[in-house]
C-alpha positions as CSV (number, residue, x, y, z in Angstrom):
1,X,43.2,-44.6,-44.3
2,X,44.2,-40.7,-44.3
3,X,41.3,-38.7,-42.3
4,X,41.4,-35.4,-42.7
5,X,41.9,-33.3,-39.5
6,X,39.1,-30.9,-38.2
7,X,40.1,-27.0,-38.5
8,X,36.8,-25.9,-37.1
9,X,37.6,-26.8,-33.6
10,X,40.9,-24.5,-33.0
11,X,39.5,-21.6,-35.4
12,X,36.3,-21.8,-32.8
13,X,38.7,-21.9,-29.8
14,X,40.6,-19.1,-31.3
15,X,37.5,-16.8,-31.3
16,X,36.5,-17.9,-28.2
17,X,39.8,-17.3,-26.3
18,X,40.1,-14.0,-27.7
19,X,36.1,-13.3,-26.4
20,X,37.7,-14.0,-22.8
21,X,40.7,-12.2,-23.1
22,X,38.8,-9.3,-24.3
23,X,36.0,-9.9,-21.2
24,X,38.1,-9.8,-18.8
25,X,40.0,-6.5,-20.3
26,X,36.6,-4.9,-20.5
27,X,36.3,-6.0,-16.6
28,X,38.9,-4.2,-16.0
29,X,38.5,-1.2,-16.9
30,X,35.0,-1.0,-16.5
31,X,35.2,-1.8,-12.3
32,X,38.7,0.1,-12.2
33,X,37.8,3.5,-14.4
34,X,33.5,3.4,-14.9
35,X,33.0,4.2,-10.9
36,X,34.5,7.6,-11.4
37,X,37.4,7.3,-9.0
38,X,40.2,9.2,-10.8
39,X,42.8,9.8,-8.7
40,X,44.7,7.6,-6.5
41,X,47.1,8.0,-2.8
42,X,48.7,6.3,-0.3
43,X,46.6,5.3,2.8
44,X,46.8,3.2,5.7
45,X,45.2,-0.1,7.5
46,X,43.3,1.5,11.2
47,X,41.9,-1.7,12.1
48,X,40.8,-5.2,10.9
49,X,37.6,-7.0,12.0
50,X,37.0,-10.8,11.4
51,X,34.0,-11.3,9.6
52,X,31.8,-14.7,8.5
53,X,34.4,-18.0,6.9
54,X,37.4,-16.1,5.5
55,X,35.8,-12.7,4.9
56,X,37.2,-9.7,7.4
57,X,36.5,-6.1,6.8
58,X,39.0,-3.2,7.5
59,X,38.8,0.5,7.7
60,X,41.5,2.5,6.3
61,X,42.6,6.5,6.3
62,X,43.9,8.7,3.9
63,X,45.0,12.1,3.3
64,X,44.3,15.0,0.3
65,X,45.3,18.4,0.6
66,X,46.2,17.9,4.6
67,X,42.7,16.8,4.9
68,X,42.0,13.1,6.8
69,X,39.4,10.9,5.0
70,X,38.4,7.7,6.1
71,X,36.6,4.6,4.1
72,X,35.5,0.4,5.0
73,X,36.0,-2.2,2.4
74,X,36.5,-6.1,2.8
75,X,39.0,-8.7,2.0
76,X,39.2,-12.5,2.1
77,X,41.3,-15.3,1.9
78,X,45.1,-15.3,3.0
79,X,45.0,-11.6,2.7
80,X,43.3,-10.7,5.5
81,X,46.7,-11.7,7.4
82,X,48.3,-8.9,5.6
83,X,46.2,-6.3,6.5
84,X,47.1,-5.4,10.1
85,X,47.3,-1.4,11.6
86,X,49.6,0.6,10.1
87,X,49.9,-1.8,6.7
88,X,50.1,0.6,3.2
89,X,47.5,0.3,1.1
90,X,46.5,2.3,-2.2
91,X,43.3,4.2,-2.0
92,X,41.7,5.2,-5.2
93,X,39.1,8.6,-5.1
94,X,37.4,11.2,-6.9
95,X,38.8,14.2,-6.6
96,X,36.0,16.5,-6.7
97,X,34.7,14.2,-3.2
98,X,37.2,12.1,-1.8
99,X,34.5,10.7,0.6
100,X,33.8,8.4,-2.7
101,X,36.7,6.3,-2.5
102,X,37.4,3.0,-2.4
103,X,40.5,0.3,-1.8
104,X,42.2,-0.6,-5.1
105,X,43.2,-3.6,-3.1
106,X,39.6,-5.0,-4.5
107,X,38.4,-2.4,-6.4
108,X,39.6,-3.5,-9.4
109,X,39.2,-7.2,-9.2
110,X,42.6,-7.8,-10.4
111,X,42.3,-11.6,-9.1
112,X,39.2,-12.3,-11.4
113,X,41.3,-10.2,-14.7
114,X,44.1,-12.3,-14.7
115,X,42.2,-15.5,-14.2
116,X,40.2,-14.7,-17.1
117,X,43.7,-13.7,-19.0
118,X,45.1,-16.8,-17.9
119,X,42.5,-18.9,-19.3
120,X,41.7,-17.0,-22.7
121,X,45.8,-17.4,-23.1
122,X,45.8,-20.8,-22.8
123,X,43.1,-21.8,-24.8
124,X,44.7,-19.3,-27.6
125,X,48.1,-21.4,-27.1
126,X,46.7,-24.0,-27.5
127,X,44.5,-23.9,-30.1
128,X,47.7,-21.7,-32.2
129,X,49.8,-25.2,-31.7
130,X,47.5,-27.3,-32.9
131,X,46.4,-25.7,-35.9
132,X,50.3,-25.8,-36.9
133,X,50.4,-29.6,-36.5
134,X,47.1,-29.4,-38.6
135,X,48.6,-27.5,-41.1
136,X,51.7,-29.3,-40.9
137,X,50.0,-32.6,-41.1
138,X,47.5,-32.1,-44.0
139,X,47.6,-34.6,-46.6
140,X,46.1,-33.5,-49.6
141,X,47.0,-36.2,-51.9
142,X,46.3,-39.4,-49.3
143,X,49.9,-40.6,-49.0
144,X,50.5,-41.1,-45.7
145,X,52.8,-38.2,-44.9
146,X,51.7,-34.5,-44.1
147,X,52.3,-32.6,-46.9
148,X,54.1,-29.7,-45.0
149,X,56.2,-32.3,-42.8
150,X,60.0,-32.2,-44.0
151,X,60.8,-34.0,-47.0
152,X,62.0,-37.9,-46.2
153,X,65.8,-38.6,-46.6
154,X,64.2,-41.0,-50.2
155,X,62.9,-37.9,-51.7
156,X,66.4,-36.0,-51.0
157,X,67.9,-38.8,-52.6
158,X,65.8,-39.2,-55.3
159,X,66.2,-35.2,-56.3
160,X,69.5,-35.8,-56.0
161,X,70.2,-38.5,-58.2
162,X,67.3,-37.5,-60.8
163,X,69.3,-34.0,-61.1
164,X,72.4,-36.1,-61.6
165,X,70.8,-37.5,-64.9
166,X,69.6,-34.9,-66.0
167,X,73.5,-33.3,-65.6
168,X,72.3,-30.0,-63.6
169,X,74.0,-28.8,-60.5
170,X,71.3,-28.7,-57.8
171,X,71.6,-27.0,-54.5
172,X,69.2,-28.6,-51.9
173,X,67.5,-26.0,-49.7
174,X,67.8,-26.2,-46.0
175,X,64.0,-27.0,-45.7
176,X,62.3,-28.8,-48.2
177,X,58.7,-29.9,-47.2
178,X,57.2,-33.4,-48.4
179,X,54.5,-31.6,-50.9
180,X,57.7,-29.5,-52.4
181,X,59.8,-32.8,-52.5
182,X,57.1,-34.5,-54.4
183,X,56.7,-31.3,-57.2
184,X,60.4,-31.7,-57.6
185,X,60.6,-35.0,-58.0
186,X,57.5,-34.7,-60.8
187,X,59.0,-32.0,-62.6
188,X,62.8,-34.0,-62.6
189,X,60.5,-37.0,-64.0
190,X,59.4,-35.1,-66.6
191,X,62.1,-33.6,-67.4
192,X,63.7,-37.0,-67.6
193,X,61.1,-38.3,-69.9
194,X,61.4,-35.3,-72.5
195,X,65.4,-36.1,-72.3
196,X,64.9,-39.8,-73.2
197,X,62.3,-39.0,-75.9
198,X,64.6,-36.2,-77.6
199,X,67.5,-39.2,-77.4
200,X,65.1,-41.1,-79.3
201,X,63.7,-39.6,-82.4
């Protein structure tokens, strides 16, 4: 027996995927523009300290307008094997007091965006893909067969040899789903049956 598939479930997923994407676009620019840093330069690695589990905390310099700031921020993970002295590294600031700066090697928490991108994508994939199979298997009239699947080699044949009867030249379109076989095939019937009756009388 035909059960009708569910449409709630990807139209919930779609909303809710688009809820992450946009959260984690709101992150970003919310930790990369709300803090008032505004500018951004080229600064470089002094030292690196070790710190607690995989945590290590450096201090970096910078220059503005021949004038050497300095700042501390933190990494963790396999990055902390990058940052070494004399390792590049963008500093973001405020220009009005570049004493407020920070490194936008964290400061933007590009890690955490593109997770939350990466997940909200998916889920929006995948609930796009199966709304098309729902849509492309929905069987309104209980047959069997989905009525936007392609029409079945018997219903080609059938258009083809009903047209035939009724002595019309038929062209069949390149795609021809099984709901638009089936109104073909009713309206050659009836066609058909008019034919036979006018032959009649």
């Amino acid at each position: 027996m035909y059960k009708k598939p569910r449409r709630m479930f990807p139209i919930v997923g779609i909303i809710v995927s688009l809820l992450i994407i946009a959260f984690g676009i709101i992150g970003f620019f919310i930790e990369g523009f709300s803090k008032g840093y505004d500018a951004e330069t080229v600064g470089e690695v002094l030292n690196v300290r070790p710190a607690e589990g995989r945590y290590c905390t450096f201090e970096y310099e910078f220059s503005v307008n021949s004038k050497t700031y300095r700042g501390n921020d933190e990494e963790y993970g396999s990055n902390c094997s990058k940052l070494m002295p004399g390792y590049k590294i963008t500093v973001v600031y405020k220009t009005s007091d570049p004493e407020f700066n920070a490194t936008k090697y964290n400061q933007v928490g590009l890690g955490m965006v593109v997770f939350f991108e990466f997940i909200g994508l998916g889920i929006l994939t995948a609930c796009i893909v199966r709304l098309r199979y729902i849509h492309r298997n929905l069987d309104t009239t209980g047959d069997g067969i989905g009525d936007h699947a392609p029409a079945t080699a018997e219903q080609m044949k059938i258009i083809e040899n009903g047209m035939r009867e009724l002595g019309q030249f038929y062209a069949m379109p390149k795609r021809l789903t099984h709901e638009q076989a089936k109104q073909a095939i009713n309206n050659i019937n009836e066609q058909i049956a008019n034919m036979k009756r006018h032959r009649s009388l």
